[in-house]
C-alpha atoms as an extended CHARMM CRD file, in Angstrom:
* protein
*
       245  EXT
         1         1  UNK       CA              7.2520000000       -0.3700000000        2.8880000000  PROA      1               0.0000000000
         2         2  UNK       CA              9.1290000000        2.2260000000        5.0920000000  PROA      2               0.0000000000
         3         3  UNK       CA             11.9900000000        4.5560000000        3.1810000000  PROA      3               0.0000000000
         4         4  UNK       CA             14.5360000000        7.0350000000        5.0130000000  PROA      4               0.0000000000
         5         5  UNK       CA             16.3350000000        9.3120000000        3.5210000000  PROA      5               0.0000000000
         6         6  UNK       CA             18.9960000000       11.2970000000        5.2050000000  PROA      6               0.0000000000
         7         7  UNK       CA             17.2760000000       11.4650000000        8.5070000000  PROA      7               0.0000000000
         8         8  UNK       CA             19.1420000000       13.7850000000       11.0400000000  PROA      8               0.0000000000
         9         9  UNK       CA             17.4130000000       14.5410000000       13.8630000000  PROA      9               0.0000000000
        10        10  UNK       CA             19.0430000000       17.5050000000       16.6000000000  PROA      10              0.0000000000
        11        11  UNK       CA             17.8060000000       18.6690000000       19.9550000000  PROA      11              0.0000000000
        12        12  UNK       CA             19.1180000000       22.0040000000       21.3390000000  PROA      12              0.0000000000
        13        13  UNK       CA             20.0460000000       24.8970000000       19.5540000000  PROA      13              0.0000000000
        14        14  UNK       CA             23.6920000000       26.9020000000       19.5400000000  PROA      14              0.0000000000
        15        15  UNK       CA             25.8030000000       25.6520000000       21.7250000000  PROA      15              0.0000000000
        16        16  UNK       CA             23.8200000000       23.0370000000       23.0850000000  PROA      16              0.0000000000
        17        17  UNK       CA             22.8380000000       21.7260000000       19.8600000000  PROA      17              0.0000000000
        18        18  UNK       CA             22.9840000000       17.7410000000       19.9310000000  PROA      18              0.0000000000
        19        19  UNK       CA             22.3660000000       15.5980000000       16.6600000000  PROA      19              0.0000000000
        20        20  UNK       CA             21.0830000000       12.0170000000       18.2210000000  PROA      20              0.0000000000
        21        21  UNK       CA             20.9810000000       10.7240000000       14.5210000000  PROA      21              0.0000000000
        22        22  UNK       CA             23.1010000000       11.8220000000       11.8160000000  PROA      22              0.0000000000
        23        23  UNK       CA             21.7000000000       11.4650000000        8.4300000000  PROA      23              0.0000000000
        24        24  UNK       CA             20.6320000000        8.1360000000        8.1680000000  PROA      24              0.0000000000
        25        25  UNK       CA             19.1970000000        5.7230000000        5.2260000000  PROA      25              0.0000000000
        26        26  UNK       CA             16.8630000000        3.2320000000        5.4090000000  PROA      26              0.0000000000
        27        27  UNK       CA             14.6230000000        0.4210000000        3.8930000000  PROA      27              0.0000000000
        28        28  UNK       CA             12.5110000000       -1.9610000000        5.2910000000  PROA      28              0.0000000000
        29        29  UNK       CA             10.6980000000       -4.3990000000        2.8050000000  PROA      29              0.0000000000
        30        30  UNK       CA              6.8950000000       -5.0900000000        2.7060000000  PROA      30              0.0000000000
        31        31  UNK       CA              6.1540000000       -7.9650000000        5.7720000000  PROA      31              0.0000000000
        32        32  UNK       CA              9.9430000000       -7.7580000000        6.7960000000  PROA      32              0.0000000000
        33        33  UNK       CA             10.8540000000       -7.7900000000       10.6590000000  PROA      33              0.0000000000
        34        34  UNK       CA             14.1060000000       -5.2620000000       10.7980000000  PROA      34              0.0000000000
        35        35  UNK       CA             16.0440000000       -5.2370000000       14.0660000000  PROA      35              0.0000000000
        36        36  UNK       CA             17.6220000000       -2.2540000000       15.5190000000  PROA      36              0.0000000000
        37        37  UNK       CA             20.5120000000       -2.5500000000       18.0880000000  PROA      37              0.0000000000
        38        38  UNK       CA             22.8830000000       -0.4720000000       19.9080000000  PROA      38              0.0000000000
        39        39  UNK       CA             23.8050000000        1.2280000000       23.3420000000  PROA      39              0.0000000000
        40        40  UNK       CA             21.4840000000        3.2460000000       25.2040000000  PROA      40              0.0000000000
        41        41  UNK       CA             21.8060000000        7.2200000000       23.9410000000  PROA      41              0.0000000000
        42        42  UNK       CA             22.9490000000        5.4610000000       20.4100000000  PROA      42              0.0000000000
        43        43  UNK       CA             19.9140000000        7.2760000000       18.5740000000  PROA      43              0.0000000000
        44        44  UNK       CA             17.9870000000        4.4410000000       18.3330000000  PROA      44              0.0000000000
        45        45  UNK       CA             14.8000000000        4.8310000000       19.7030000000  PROA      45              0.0000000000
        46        46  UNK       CA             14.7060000000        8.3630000000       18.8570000000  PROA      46              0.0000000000
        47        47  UNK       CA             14.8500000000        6.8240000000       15.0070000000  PROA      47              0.0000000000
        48        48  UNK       CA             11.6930000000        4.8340000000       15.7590000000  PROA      48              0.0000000000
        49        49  UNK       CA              9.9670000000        8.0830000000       17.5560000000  PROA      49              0.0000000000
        50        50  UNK       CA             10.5400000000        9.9450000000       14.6060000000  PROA      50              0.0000000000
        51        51  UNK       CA              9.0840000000        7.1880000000       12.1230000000  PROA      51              0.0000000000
        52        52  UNK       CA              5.8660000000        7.3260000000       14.6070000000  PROA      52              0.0000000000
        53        53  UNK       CA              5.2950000000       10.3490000000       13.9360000000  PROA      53              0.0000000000
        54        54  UNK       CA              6.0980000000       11.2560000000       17.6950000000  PROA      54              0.0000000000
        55        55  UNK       CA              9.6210000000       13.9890000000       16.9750000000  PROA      55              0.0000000000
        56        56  UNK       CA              8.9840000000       16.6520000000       14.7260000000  PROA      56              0.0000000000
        57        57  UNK       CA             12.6610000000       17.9700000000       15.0210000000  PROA      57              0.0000000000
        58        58  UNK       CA             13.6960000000       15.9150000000       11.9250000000  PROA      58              0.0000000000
        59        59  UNK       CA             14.7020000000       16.8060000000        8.8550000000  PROA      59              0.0000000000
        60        60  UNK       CA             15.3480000000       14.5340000000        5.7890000000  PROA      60              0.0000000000
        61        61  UNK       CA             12.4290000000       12.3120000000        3.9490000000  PROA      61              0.0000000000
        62        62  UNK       CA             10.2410000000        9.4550000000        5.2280000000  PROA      62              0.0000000000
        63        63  UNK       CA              7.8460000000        7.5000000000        2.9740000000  PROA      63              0.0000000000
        64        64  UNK       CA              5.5200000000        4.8290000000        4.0840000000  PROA      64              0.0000000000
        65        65  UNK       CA              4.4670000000        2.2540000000        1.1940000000  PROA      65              0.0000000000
        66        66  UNK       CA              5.8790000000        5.1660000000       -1.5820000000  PROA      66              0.0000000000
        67        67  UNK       CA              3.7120000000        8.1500000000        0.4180000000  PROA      67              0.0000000000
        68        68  UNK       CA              6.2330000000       10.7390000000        1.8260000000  PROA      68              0.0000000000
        69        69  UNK       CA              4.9940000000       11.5990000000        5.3540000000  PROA      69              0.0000000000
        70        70  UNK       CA              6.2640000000       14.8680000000        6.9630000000  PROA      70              0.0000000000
        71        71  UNK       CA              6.9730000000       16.1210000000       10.7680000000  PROA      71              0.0000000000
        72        72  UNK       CA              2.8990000000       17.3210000000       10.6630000000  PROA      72              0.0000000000
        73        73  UNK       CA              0.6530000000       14.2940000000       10.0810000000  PROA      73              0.0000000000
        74        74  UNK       CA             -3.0580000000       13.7950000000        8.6650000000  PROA      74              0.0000000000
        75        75  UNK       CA             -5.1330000000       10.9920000000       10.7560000000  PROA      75              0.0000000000
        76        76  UNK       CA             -4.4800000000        8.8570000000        7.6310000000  PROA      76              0.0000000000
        77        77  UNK       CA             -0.9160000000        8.9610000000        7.8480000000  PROA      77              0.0000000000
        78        78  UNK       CA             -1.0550000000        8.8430000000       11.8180000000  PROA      78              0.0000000000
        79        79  UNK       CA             -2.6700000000        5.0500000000       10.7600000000  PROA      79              0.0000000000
        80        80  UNK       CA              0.0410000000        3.7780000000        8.6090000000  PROA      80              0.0000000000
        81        81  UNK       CA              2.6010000000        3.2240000000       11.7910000000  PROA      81              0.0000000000
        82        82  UNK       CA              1.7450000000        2.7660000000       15.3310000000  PROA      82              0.0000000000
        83        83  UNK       CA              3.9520000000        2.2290000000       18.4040000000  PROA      83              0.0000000000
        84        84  UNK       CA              4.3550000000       -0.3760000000       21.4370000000  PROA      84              0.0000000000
        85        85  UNK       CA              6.5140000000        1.2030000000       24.0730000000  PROA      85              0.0000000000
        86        86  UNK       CA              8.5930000000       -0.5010000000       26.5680000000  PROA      86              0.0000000000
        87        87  UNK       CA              6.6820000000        0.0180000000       29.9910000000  PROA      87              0.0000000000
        88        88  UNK       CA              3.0260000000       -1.5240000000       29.3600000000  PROA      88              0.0000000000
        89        89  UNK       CA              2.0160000000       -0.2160000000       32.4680000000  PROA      89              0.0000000000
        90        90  UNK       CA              3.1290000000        3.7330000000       32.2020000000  PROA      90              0.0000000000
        91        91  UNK       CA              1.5290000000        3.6520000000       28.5500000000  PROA      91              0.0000000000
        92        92  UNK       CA             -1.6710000000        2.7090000000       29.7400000000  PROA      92              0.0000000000
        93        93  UNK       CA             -3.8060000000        5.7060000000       31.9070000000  PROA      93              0.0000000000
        94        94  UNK       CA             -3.8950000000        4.2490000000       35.1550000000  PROA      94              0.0000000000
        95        95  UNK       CA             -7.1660000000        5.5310000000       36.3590000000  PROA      95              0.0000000000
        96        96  UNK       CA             -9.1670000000        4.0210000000       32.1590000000  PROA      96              0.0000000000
        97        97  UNK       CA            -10.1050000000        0.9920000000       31.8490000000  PROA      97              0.0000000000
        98        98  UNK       CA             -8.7510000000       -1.0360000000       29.7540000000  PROA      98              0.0000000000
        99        99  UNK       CA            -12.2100000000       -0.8880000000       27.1340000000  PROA      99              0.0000000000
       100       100  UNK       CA            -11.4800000000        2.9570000000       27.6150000000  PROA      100             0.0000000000
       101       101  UNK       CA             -7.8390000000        2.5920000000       26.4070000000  PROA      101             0.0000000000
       102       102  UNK       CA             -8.2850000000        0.7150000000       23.3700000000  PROA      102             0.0000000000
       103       103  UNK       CA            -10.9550000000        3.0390000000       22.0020000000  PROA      103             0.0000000000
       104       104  UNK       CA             -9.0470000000        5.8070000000       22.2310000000  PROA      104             0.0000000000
       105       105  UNK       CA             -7.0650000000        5.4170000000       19.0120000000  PROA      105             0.0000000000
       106       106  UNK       CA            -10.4740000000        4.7350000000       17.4300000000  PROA      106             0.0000000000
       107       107  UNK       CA            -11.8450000000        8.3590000000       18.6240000000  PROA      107             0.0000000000
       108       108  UNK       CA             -8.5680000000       10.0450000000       17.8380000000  PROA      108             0.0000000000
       109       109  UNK       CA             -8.9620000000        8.7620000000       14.6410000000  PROA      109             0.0000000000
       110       110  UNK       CA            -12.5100000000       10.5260000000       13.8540000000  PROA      110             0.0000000000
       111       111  UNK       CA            -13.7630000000        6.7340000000       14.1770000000  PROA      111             0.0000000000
       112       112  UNK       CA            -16.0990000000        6.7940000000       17.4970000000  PROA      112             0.0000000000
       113       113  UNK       CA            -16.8710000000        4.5650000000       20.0720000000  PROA      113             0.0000000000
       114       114  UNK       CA            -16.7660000000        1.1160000000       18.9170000000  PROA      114             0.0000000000
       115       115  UNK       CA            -16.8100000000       -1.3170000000       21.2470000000  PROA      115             0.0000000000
       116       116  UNK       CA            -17.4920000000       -4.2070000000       19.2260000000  PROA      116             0.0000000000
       117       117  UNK       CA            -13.6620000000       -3.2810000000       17.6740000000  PROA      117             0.0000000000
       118       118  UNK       CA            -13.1770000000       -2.5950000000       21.2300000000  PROA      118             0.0000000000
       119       119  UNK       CA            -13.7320000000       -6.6820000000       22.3110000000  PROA      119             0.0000000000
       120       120  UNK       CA            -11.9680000000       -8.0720000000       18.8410000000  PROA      120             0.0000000000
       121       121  UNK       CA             -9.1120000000       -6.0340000000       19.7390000000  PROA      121             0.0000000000
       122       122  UNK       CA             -8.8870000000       -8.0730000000       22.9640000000  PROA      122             0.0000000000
       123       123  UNK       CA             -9.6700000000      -11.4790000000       21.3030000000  PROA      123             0.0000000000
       124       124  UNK       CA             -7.1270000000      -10.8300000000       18.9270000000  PROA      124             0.0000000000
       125       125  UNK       CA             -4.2140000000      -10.8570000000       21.1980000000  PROA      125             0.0000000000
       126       126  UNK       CA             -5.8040000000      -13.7940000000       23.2490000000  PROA      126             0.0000000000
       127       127  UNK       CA             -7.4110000000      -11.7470000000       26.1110000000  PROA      127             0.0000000000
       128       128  UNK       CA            -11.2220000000      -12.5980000000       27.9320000000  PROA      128             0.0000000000
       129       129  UNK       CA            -13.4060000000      -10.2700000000       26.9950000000  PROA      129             0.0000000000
       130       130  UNK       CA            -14.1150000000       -9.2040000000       30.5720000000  PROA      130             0.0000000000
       131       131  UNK       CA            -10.4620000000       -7.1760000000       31.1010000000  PROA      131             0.0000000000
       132       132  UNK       CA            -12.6330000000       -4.3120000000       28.9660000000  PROA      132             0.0000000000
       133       133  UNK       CA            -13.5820000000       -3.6450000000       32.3190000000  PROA      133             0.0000000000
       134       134  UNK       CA            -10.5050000000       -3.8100000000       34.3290000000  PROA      134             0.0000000000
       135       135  UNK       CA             -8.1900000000       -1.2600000000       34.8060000000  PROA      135             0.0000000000
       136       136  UNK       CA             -4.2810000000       -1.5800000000       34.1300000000  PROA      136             0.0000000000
       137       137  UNK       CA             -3.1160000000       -2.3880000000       37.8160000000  PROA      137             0.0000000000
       138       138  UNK       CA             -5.3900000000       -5.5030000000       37.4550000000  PROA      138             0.0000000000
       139       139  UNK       CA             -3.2260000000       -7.0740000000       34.8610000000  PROA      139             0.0000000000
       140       140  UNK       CA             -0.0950000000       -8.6620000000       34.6950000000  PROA      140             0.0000000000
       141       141  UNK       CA              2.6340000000       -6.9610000000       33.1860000000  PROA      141             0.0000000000
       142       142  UNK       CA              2.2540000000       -9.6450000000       29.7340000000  PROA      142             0.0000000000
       143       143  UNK       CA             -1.4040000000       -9.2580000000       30.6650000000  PROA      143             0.0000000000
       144       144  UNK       CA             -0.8040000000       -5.1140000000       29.7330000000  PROA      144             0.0000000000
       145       145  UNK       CA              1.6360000000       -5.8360000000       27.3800000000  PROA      145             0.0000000000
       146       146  UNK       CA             -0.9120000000       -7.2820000000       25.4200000000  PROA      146             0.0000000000
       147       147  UNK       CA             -3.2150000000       -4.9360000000       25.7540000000  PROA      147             0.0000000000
       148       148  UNK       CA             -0.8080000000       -2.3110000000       24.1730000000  PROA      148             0.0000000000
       149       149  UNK       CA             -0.3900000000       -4.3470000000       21.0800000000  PROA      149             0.0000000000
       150       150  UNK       CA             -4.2330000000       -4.4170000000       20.8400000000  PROA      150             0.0000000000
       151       151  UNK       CA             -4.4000000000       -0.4770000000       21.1820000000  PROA      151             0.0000000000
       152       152  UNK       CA             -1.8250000000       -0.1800000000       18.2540000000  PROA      152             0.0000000000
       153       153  UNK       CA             -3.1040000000       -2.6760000000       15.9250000000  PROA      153             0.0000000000
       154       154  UNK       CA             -6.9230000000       -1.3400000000       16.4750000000  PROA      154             0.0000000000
       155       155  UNK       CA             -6.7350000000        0.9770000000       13.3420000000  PROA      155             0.0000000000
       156       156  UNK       CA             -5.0500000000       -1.6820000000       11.4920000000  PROA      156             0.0000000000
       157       157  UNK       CA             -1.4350000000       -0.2830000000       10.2570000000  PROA      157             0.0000000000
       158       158  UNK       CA              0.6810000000       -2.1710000000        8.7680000000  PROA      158             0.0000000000
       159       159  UNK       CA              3.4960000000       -1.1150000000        9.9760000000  PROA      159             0.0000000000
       160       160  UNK       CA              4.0310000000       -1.8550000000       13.6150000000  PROA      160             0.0000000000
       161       161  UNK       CA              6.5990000000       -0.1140000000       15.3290000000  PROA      161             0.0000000000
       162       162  UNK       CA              8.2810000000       -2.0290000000       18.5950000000  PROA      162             0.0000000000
       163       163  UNK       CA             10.7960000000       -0.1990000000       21.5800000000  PROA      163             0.0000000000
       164       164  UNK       CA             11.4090000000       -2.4950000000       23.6720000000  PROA      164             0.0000000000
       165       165  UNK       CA              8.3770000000       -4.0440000000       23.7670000000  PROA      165             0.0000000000
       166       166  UNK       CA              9.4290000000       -7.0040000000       26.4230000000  PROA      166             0.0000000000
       167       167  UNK       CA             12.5970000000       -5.5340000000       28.1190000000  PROA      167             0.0000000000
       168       168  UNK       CA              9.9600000000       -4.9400000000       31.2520000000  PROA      168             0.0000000000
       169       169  UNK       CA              8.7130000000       -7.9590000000       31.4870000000  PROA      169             0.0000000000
       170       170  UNK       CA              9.6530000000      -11.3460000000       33.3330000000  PROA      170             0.0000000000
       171       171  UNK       CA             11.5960000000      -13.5480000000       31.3390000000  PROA      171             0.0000000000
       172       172  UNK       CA              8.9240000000      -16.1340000000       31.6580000000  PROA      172             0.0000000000
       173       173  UNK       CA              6.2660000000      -14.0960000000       29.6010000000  PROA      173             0.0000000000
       174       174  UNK       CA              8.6640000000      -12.7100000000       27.2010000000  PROA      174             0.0000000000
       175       175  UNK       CA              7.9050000000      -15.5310000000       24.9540000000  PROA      175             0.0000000000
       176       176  UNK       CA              4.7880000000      -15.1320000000       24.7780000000  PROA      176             0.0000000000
       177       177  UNK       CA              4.3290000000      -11.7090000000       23.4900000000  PROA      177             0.0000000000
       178       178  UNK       CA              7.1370000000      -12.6740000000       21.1040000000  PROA      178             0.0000000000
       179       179  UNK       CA              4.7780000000      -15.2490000000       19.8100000000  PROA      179             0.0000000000
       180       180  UNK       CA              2.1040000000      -13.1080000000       19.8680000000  PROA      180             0.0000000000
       181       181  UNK       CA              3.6640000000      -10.3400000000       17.7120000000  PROA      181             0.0000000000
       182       182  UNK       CA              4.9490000000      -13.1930000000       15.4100000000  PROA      182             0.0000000000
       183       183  UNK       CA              1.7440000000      -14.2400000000       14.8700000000  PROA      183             0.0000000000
       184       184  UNK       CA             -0.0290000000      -11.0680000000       14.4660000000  PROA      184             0.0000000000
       185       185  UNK       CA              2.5980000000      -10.1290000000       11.5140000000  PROA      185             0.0000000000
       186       186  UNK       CA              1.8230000000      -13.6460000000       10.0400000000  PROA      186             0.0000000000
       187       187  UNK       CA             -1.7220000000      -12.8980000000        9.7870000000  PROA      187             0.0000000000
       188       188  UNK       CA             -1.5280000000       -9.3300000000        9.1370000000  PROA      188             0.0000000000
       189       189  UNK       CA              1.0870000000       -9.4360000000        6.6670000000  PROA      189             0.0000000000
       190       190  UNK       CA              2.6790000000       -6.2970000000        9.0170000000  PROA      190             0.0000000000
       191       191  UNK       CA              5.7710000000       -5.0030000000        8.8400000000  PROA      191             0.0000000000
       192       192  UNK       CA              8.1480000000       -4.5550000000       11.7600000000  PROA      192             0.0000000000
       193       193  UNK       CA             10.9220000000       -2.5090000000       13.0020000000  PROA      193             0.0000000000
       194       194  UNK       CA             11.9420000000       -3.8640000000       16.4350000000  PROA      194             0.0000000000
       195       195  UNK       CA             14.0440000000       -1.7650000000       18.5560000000  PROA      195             0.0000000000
       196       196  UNK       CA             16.2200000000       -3.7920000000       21.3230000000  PROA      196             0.0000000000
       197       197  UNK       CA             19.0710000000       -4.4310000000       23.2250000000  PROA      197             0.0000000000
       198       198  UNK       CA             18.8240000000       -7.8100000000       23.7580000000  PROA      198             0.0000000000
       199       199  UNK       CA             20.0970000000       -9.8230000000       21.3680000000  PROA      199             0.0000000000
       200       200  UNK       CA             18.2990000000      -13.1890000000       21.8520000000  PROA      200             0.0000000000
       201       201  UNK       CA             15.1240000000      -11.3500000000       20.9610000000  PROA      201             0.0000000000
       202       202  UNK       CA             16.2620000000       -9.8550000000       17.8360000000  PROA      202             0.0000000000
       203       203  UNK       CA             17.7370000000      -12.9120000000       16.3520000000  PROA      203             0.0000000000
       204       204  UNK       CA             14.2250000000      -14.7820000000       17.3440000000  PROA      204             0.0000000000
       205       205  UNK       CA             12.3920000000      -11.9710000000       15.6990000000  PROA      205             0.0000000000
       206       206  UNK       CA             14.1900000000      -10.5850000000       13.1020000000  PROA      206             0.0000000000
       207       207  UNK       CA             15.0050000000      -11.1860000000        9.3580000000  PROA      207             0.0000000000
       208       208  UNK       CA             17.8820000000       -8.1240000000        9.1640000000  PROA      208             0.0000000000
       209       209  UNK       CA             19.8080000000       -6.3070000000       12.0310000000  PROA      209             0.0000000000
       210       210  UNK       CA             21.0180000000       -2.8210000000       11.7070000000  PROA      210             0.0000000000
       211       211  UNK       CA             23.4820000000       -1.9960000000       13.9170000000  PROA      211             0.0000000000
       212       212  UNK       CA             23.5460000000        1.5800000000       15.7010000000  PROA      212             0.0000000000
       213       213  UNK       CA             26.5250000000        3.5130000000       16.9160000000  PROA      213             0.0000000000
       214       214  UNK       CA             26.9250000000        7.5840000000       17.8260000000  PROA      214             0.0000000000
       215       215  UNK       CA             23.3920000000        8.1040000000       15.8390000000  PROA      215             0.0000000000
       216       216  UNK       CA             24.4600000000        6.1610000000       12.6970000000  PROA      216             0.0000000000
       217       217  UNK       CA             24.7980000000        2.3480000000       11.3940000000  PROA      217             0.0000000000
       218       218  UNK       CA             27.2300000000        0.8310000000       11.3520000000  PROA      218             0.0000000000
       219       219  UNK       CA             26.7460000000       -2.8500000000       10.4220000000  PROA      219             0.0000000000
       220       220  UNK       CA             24.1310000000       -5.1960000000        8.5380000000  PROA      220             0.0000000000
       221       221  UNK       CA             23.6740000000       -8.2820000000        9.6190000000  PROA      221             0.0000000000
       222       222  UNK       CA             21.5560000000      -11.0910000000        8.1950000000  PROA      222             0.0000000000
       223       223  UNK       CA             19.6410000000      -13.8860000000        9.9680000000  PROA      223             0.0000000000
       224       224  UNK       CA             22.1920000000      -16.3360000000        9.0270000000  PROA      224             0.0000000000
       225       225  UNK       CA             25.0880000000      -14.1480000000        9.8910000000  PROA      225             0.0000000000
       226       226  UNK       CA             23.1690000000      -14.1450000000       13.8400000000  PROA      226             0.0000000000
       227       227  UNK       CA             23.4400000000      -18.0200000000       13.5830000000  PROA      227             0.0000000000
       228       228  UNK       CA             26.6900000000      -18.2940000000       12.4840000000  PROA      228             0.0000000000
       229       229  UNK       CA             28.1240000000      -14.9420000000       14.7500000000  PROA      229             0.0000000000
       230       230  UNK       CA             29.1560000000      -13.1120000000       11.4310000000  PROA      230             0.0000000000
       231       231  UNK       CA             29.9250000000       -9.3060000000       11.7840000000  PROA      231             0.0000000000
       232       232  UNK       CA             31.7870000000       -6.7410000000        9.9010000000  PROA      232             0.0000000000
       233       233  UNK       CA             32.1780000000       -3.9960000000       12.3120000000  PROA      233             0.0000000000
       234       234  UNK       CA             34.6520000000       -3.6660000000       15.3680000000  PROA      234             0.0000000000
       235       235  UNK       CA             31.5130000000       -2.2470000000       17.3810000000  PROA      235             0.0000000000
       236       236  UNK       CA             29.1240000000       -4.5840000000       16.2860000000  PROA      236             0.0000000000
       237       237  UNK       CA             31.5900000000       -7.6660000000       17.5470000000  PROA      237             0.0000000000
       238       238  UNK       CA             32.3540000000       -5.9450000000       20.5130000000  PROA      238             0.0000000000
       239       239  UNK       CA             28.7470000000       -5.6220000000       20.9480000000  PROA      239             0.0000000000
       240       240  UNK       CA             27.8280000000       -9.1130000000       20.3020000000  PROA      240             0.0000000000
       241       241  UNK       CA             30.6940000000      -10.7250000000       22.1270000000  PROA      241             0.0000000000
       242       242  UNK       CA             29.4990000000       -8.6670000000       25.2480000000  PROA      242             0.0000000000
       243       243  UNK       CA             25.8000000000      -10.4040000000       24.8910000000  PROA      243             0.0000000000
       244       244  UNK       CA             25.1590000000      -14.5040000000       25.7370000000  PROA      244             0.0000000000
       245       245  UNK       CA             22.9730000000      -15.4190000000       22.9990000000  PROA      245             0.0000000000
């Protein structure tokens, strides 16, 4: 479903030229949940920006189900991957309401107004009907959360791209939008890439790990070789050894 090929993306120029991800490859299979670890600055999330569609400073190839997408994207290939972010409250315009932020996609997208998509958008992730009207500061932070999976499902893409998507919430609630993200790729037959740093969530989530150092991978990790501990990389044990599970 997704294909990289030599991906190197560089901020700066001259001097102050600095490559956050050094040609990388990458395949992620139709309905498959890949997880993406590493330090903070390892490239990581700048790999899942650049897959949304969000940096243009890439070269190399990326294909979405066998269509090569470039740094300048149609609405049609804007729909094929969408993005959760990490803070559900500064994603969401603090002054719309909530009804207001999940049509937006649909008007980007040439689509209009539609509220009816508007209130199955809500149902869908398990929300009353009535938080069209609210505005984000009304909502809990799982309450928002929500709501931002709604916004990026809305044009139905089937890939779902994920940064973090419960590192800001209370441990409590993380669950839950686990669950719900599970579920929604069970229905949807989506495909994920999950960006993370915590490690319990990627080996709830996730069917294969990549592991990210210095803007590269460096290991590849099964599900079973998360049960059993199993790496093949000096980094990726230090890394894993560092983490309670």
């Amino acid at each position: 479903m997704i294909k990289v090929e030599k991906l190197r993306v560089t901020f700066g120029r001259d001097a102050a030229m600095h490559t956050v991800v050094r040609d990388v490859d990458l395949e992620v299979r139709r309905g498959e949940t890949l997880g993406i670890v590493g330090e903070s600055g390892c490239g990581k999330s700048t790999l899942l920006r650049s897959l949304a569609g969000l940096e243009r400073g890439w070269t190399g190839r990326i294909s979405f189900d066998g269509r090569e997408v470039g740094r300048q994207r149609s609405r049609e290939e804007l729909k094929l991957a969408q993005m959760v972010f990490q803070d559900p409250y500064g994603s969401l315009h603090p002054r719309h309401r909530i009804g207001t932020a999940l049509a937006e996609p649909l008007r980007a997208m040439g689509l209009g107004d539609d509220q009816a998509r508007v209130l199955q958008a809500l149902r869908q992730v398990g929300l009353p009907l009535e938080f069209a009207h609210r505005f984000p500061h009304e909502l809990s932070g799982g309450q928002r959360q929500r709501v931002a999976i709604a916004r990026a499902l809305i044009l139905a893409p089937p890939i779902l791209l994920l940064d973090e998507p419960t590192s800001a919430l209370d441990v409590s609630i993380q669950a839950e939008v686990l669950n719900l993200l599970a579920d929604q790729r069970e229905e949807r037959n989506l495909t994920l890439v999950l960006v993370s740093h915590d490690l319990a969530v990627i080996a709830h989530m996730c069917d294969r790990v990549l592991v990210m150092k210095d803007g590269v991978f460096v290991d590849e990790l099964t599900k079973e070789d998360l049960r059993q501990g199993i790496t093949h990389h000096a980094y990726a044990r230090e890394l894993f050894e560092a983490t309670v599970m």
